[in-house]
C-alpha positions in Angstrom: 0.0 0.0 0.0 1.7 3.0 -0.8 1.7 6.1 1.4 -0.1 9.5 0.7 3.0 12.0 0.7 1.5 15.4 1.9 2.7 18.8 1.1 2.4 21.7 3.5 1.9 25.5 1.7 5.2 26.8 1.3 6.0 23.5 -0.2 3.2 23.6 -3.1 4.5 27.0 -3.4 8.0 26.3 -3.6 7.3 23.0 -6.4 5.2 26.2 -8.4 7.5 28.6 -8.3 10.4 26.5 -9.5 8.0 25.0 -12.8 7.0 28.9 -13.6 11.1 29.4 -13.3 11.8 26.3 -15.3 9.6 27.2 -18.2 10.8 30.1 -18.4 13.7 31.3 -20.6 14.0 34.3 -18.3 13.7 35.4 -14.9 11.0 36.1 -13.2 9.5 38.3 -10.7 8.4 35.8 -7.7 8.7 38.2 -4.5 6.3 38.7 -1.8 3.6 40.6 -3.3 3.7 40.5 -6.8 0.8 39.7 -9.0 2.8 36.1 -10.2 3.3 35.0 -6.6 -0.2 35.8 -5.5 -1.0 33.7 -8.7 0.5 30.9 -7.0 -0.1 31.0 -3.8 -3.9 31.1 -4.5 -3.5 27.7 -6.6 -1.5 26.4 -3.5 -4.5 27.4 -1.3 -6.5 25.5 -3.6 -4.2 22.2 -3.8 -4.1 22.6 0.3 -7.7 21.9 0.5 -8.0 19.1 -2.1 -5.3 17.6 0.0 -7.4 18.1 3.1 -10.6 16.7 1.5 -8.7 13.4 0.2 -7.5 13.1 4.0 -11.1 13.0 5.0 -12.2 10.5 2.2 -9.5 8.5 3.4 -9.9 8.7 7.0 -14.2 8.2 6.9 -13.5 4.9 4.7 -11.2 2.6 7.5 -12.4 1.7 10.6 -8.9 2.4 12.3 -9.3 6.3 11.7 -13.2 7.1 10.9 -14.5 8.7 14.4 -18.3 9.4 15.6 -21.0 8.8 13.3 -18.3 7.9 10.7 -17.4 5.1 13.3 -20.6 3.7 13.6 -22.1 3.7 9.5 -18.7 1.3 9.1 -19.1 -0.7 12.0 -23.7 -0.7 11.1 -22.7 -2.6 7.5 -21.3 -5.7 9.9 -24.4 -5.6 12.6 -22.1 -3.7 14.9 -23.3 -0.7 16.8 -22.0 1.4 19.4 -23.2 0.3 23.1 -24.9 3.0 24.8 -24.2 4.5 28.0 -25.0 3.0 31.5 -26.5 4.4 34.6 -24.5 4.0 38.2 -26.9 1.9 40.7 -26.3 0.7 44.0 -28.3 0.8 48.0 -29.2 4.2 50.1 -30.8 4.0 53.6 -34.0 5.8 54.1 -34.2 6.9 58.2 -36.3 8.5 60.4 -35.9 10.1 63.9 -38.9 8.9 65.2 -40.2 5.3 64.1 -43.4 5.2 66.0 -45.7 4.6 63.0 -45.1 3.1 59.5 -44.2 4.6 56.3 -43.5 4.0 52.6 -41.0 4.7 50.0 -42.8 4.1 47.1 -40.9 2.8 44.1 -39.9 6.1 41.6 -39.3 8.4 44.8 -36.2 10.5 43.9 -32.9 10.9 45.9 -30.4 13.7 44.9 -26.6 14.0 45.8 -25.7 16.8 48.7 -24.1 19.0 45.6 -27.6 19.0 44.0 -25.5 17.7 40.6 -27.4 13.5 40.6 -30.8 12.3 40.9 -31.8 8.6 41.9 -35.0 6.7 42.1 -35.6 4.4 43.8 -36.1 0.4 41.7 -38.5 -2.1 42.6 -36.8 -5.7 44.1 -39.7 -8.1 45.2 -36.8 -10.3 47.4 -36.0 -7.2 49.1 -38.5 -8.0 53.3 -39.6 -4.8 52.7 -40.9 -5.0 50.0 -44.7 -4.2 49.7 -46.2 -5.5 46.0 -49.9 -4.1 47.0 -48.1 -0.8 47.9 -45.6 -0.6 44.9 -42.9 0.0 47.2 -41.4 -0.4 50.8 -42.8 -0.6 54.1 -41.7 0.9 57.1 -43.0 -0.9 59.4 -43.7 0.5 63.0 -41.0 0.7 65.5 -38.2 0.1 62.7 -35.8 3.3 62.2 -34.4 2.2 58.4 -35.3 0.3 55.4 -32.3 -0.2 52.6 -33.3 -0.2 49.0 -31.5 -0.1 45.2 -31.7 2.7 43.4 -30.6 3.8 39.8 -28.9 7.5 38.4 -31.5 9.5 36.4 -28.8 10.5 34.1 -26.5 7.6 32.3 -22.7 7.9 32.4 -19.8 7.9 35.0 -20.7 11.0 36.4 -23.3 8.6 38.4 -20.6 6.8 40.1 -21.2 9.1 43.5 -19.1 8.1 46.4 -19.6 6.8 49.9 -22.2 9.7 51.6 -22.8 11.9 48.9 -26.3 10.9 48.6 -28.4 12.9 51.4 -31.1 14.6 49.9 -35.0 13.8 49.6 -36.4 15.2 46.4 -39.7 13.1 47.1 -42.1 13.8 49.8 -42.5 10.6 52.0 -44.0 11.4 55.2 -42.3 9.5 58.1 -38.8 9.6 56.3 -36.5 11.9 57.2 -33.1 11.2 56.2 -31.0 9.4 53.3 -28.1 8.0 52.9 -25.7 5.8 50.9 -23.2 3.5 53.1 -21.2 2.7 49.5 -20.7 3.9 46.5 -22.9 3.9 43.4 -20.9 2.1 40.8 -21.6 0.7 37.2 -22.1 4.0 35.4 -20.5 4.3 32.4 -20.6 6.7 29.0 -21.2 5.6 25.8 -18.6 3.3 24.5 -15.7 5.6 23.3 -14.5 5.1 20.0 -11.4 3.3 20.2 -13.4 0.6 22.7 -15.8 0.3 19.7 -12.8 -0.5 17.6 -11.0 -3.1 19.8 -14.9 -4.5 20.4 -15.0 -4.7 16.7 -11.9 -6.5 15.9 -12.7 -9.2 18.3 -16.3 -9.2 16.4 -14.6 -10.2 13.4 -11.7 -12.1 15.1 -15.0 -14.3 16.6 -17.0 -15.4 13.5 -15.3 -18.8 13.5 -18.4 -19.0 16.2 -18.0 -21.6 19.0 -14.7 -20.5 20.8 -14.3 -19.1 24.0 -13.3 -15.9 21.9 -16.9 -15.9 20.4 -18.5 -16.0 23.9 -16.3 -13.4 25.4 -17.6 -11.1 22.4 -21.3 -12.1 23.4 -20.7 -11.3 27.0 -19.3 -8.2 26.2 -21.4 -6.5 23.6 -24.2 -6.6 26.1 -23.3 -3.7 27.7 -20.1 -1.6 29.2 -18.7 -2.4 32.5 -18.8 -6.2 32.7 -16.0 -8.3 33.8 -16.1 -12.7 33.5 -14.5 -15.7 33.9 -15.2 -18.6 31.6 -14.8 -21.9 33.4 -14.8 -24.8 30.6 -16.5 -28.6 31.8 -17.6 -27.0 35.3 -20.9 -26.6 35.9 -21.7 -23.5 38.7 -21.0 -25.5 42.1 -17.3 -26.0 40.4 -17.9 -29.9 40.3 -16.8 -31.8 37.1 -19.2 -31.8 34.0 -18.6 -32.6 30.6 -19.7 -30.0 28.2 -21.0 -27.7 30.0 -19.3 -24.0 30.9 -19.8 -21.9 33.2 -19.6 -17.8 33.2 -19.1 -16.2 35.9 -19.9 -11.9 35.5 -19.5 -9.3 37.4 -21.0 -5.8 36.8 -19.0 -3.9 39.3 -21.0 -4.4 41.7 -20.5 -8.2 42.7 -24.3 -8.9 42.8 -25.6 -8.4 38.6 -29.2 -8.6 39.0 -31.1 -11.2 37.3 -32.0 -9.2 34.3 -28.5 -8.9 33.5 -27.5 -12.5 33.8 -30.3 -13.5 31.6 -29.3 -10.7 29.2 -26.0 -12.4 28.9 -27.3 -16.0 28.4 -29.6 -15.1 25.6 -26.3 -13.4 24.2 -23.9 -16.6 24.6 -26.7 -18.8 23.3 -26.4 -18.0 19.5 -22.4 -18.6 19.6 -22.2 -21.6 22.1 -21.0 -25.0 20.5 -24.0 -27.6 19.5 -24.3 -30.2 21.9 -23.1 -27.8 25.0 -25.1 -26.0 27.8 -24.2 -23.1 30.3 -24.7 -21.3 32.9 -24.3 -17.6 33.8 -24.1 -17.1 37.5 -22.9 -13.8 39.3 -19.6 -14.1 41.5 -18.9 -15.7 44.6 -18.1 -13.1 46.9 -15.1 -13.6 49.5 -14.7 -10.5 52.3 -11.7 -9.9 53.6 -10.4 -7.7 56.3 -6.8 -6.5 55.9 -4.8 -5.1 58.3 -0.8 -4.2 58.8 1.1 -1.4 60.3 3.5 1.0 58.6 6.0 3.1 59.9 6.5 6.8 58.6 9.0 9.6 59.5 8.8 11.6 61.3 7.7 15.0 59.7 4.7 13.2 57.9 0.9 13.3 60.0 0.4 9.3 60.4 -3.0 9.3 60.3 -2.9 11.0 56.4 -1.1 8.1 55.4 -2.8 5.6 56.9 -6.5 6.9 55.3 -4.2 7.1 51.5 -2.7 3.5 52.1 -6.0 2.1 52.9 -7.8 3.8 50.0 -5.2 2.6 48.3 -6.2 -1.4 49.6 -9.6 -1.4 48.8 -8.7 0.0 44.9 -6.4 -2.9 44.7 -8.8 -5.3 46.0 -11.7 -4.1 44.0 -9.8 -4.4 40.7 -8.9 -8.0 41.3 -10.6 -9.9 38.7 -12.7 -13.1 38.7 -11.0 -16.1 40.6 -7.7 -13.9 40.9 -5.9 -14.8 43.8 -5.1 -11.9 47.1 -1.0 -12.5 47.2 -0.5 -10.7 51.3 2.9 -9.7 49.5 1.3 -7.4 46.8 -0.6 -5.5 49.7 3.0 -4.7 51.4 3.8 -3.4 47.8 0.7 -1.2 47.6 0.9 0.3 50.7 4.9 1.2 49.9 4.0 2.6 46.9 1.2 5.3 48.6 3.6 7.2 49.3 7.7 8.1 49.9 7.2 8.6 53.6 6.5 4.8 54.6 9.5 3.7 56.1 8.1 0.0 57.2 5.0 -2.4 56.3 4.7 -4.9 59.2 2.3 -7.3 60.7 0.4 -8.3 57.0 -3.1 -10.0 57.9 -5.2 -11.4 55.5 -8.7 -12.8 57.4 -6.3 -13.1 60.7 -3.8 -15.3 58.3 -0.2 -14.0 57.1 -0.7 -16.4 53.8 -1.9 -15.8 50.4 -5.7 -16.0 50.0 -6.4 -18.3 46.9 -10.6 -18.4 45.8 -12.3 -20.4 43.6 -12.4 -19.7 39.4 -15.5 -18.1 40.1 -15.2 -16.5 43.1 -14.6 -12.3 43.7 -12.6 -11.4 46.5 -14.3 -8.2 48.2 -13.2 -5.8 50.9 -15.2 -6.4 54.1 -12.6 -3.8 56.2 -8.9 -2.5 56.0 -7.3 -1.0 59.1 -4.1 0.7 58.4 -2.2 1.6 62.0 
């Protein structure tokens, strides 16, 4: 394939002047400003912006450089399209200061952040004990200060994925409630898929059309939506005991607990591309909590207690990007914590679930953060 060779202006210029000079038998008068040179330059305008609309042909006719729509009219002609956008979920607490009769939170009530900037409403889940199907919503019931429930961002994308208490506003009158909370994060929110994750998505789309490989399912599972995360265990059926063609997948949406709709999303997915003769499963993670703990040493100009709170944010990161089945090494949390910052001097006393070994989990099992205490 050969290689467009571009020109910039004072080169066109320059390849003009010296033809004019060439075919000439005498010289001629190319300075700035007279009429010949302004003669050129204007054709060299011209050539600059045929150059510029051959770039764009090019660059709207591969998948490797066409961006936006561009992106997705080449990607459409192969049944590919762009996944949309994802909104964050997770739990918030409803309260009330004085629980001496019952009270609802009907399913739609809205939630907002403290900095006014995210709206949540409140989902229905029927396995929730609260939950109240002639009601549409939860019950309260007398003498009971709290009811948990799921929730879901009004908007879609990552600006959804709100932190640990930034959700403490009722938007929704409910008369008995009077506070609300979120004890973790709300996670799982995610834009629309950029465009080099539509490319990589695509190549793997074309790199699966043998059908039938693992390859093939893992571009099932992930064309379902952004954010997911699996492990593909071959001739194991979900309890991990030995079964002959049958595979599990195990996902994980972030949160370690995909609801159902999502796991049967994925199955009708994988169902098209799975070998003949084969059944599956699609089960959500296993989840292992751990509590970590250690001790590190700083010197002595540096405030402890700031190191200790960036060492164990630093943890539970680690520990929440492990992925499916991966194993906790205790060795590669001594790491971690060194690496928070220059001031650690020592990382003693290592615990892992009160051991000082390596914790090793089952293919689909997630290990989890149940607590880290950093002295």
């Amino acid at each position: 394939m050969s290689v467009l060779s571009l020109r910039t202006f004072d080169d066109l210029v320059g390849t003009m002047a010296g033809a004019v000079q060439g075919a000439c038998s005498q010289l001629v008068d190319l300075t700035i400003g007279s009429v010949l040179r302004v003669v050129l330059e204007a054709n060299a305008s011209v050539a600059l912006w045929m150059q510029w609309l051959i770039l764009c042909v090019l660059q709207t006719t591969r998948a490797a450089t066409s961006t936006g729509g561009d992106l997705d009219s080449w990607v459409g002609d192969f049944g590919v399209s762009r996944l949309p956008g994802v909104a964050a979920a997770g739990a918030v607490t409803f309260a009330r200061f004085t629980p001496t009769i019952a009270a609802l939170v009907p399913v739609g009530a809205l939630v907002r952040s403290l900095d006014g900037t995210q709206t949540f409403a409140v989902l229905s889940d029927v396995t929730n004990t609260a939950w109240s199907a002639a009601q549409n919503g939860y019950l309260i019931a007398a003498g009971t200060a709290t009811v948990s429930v799921p929730v879901q961002a009004q908007a879609i994308g990552q600006a959804g994925n709100v932190q640990i208490g930034a959700i403490a506003q009722l938007v929704s009158a409910m008369p008995g409630v009077d506070t609300v909370g979120n004890a973790a994060p709300m996670v799982g929110g995610a834009d629309a898929e950029t465009d080099a994750a539509l490319r990589a998505r695509f190549a793997g789309f074309l790199d699966s059309r043998n059908r039938a490989t693992p390859l093939a399912v893992a571009n099932a599972i992930l064309s379902v939506r952004q954010g997911l995360t699996y492990a593909i265990s071959q001739n194991v059926d979900p309890a991990g005991m030995p079964r002959m063609g049958f595979f599990t997948i195990t996902l994980n949406d972030g949160t370690g607990s995909p609801p159902s709709a999502l796991l049967t999303a994925v199955a009708a997915a994988v169902d098209p591309v799975r070998p003949i003769g084969t059944s599956f499963a699609v089960v959500a993670p296993q989840l292992v909590p751990v509590t970590v703990t250690m001790q590190v040493s700083v010197v002595p100009t540096v405030a402890a207690d700031v190191v200790d709170a960036a060492v164990e944010a630093a943890l539970v990161a680690f520990i929440d990007g492990l992925a499916i089945g991966a194993p906790l090494p205790i060795s590669r949390l001594a790491q971690v914590a060194y690496d928070t910052d220059a001031a650690i001097t020592n990382v003693t006393n290592v615990m892992v679930n009160g051991g000082r070994g390596d914790l090793t989990v089952a293919p689909t099992a997630l290990v989890t953060v149940a607590s880290v205490v950093v002295t």
